[in-house]
C-alpha positions in Angstrom: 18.2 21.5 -7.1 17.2 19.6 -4.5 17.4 19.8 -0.4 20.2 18.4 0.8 19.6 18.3 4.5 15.9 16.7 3.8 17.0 14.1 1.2 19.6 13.4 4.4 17.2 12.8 6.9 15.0 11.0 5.0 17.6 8.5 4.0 18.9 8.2 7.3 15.3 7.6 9.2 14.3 5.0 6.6 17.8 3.4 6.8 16.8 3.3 10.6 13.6 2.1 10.2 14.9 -0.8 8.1 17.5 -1.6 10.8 14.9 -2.2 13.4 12.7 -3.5 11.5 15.4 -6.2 10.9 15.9 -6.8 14.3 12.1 -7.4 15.4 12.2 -9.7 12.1 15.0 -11.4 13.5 13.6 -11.9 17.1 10.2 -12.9 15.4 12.2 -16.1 13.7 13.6 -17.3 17.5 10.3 -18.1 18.2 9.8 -20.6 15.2 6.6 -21.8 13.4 4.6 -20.9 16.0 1.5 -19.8 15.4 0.6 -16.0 17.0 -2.6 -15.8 19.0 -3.9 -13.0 17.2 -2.5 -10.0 15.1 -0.6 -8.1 17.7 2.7 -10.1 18.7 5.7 -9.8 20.5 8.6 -9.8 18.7 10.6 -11.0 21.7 8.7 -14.9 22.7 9.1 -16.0 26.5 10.9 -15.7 28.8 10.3 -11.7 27.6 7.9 -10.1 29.8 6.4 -6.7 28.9 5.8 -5.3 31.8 10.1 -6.3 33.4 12.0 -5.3 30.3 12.0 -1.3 29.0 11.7 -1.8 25.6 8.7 -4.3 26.7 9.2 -7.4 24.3 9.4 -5.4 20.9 5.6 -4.9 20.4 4.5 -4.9 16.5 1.6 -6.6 14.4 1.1 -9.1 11.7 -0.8 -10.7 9.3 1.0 -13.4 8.7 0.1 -16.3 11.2 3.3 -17.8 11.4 6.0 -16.0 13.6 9.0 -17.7 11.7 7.8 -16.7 8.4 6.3 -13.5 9.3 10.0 -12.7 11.2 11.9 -13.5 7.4 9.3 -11.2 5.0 10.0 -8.7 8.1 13.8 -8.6 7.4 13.0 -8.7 3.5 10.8 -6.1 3.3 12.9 -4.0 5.9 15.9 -4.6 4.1 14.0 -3.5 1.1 13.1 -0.2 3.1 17.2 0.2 4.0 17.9 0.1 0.0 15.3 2.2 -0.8 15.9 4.6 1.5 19.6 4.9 0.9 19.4 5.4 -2.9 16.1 6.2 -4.3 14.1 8.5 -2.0 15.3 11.1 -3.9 13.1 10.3 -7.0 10.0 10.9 -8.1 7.1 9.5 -5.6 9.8 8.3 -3.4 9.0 9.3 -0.2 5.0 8.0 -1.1 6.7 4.7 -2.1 8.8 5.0 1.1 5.7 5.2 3.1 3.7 2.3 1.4 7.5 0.2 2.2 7.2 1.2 6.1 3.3 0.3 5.9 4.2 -3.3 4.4 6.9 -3.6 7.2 4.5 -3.0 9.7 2.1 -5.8 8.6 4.7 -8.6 8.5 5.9 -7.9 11.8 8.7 -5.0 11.4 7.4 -3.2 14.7 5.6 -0.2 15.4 8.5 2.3 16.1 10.4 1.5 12.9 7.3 2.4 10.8 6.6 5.6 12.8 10.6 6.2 11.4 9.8 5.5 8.0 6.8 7.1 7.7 8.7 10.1 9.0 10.9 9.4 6.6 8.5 9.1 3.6 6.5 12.6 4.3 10.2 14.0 4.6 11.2 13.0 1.5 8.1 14.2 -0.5 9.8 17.7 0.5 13.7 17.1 -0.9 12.6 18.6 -4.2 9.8 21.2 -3.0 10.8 25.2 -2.1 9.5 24.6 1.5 7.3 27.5 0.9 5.1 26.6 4.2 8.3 26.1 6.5 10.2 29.2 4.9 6.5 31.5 6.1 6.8 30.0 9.5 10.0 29.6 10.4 11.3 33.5 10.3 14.3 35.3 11.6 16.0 34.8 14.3 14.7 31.6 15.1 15.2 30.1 11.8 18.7 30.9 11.9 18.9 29.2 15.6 17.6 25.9 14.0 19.5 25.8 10.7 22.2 26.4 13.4 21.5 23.4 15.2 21.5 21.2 12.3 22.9 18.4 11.9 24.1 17.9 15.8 20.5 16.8 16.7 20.8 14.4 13.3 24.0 13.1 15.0 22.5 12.7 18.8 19.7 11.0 17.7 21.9 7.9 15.9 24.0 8.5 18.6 21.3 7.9 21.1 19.1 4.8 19.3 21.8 2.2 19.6 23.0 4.0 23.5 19.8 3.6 24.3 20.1 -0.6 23.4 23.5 -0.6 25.4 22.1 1.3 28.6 19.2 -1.0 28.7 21.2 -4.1 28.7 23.5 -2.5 31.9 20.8 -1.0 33.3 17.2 -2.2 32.8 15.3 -1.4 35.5 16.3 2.4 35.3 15.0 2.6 31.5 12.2 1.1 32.2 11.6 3.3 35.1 12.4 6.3 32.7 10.6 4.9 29.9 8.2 8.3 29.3 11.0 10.5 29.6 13.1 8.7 27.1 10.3 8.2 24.6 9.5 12.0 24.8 13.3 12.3 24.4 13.5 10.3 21.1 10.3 12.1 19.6 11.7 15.7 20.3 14.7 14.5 18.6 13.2 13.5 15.7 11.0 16.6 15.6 13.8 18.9 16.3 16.0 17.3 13.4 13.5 17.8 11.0 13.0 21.2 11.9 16.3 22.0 12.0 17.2 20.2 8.3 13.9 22.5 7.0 15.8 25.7 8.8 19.0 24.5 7.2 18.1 23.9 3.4 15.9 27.5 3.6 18.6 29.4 5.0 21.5 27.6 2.8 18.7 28.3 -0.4 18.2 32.0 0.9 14.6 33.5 1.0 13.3 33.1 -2.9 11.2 29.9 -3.7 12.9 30.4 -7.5 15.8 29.1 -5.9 14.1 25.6 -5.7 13.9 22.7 -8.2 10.3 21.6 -8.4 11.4 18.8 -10.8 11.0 15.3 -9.1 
């Protein structure tokens, strides 16, 4: 038997991380055969400017020196992440191979938030099939039934709040980027917080005896 509420977020932060991914792939082909001036690029060309926009031009890397091409393996390989993600994290060595996915999207120009998500996603998922035993000595009483509690509205604010945040920015710029610490502390204490919680959740819904876990990948 396997964790429901992991296998969950694992799929739905690597289908994340494939989604933007796309995107900086996508803004990485606008700027056509143009060679970058050194590994670190901006996914969004001129008339971006980092230091006037809040999510400051889409920063990622690459080793590919072409922006067009490195912008179409960064939709492939991202897309690749999305499948993966949805369907197959669940099997054996999926969240490694999930993790060596979001590394390969990072080096053909998929961003660096989208491979902090699905790298997230990949250590999540090497837990959908393990008891949890660290988590269920840790997170005790009281405050483990508060979490599993919580779970899965903080799931549901954060892919509520990644595309809101896209929408508020384009109406209202200059206040994100004003609030852009705040709002990166907000996404990372979401993220934190919803894996906590789906831990909480799959040891409470399991009850308190490892036996109850699967170990089979």
């Amino acid at each position: 038997m396997s964790n429901g509420a992991v296998r969950l977020v694992a799929s739905i932060f690597g289908v994340l991380a494939g989604l933007l991914g796309m995107e900086h792939g996508y803004f990485e082909t606008l700027q056509g055969s143009s060679a970058p001036r050194g590994i670190y690029i901006l996914a969004m060309g001129p008339p971006c400017q980092t230091t006037k926009m809040w999510h400051a031009c889409e920063p990622a890397m690459t080793i590919i020196p072409n922006y067009y091409a490195s912008g179409v393996l960064a939709v492939t390989i991202s897309l690749i992440v999305i499948i993966w993600a949805a369907a197959f994290v669940q099997r054996k060595n999926g969240g490694l191979i999930l993790i060596l996915l979001s590394i390969l999207q990072l080096v053909v120009g998929g961003g660096f938030i989208p491979v902090l998500f699905g790298i997230i996603a990949g250590v999540v998922g090497t837990r959908i099939h393990k008891p949890l035993t660290w988590w269920r000595d840790h997170l005790t009483g009281q405050s483990r039934s508060i979490l599993a509690a919580i779970w899965p509205w903080s799931l549901i604010a954060l892919v509520i709040w990644d595309p809101a945040e896209w929408i508020l920015g384009s109406f209202f710029n200059d206040f994100l980027l004003n609030l852009a610490p705040v709002t990166l502390l907000f996404t990372i204490g979401l993220v934190l917080l919803t894996v906590v919680t789906a831990f909480a959740h799959d040891i409470e819904r399991r009850g308190d005896s490892p036996a109850a876990f699967s170990m089979s990948g």
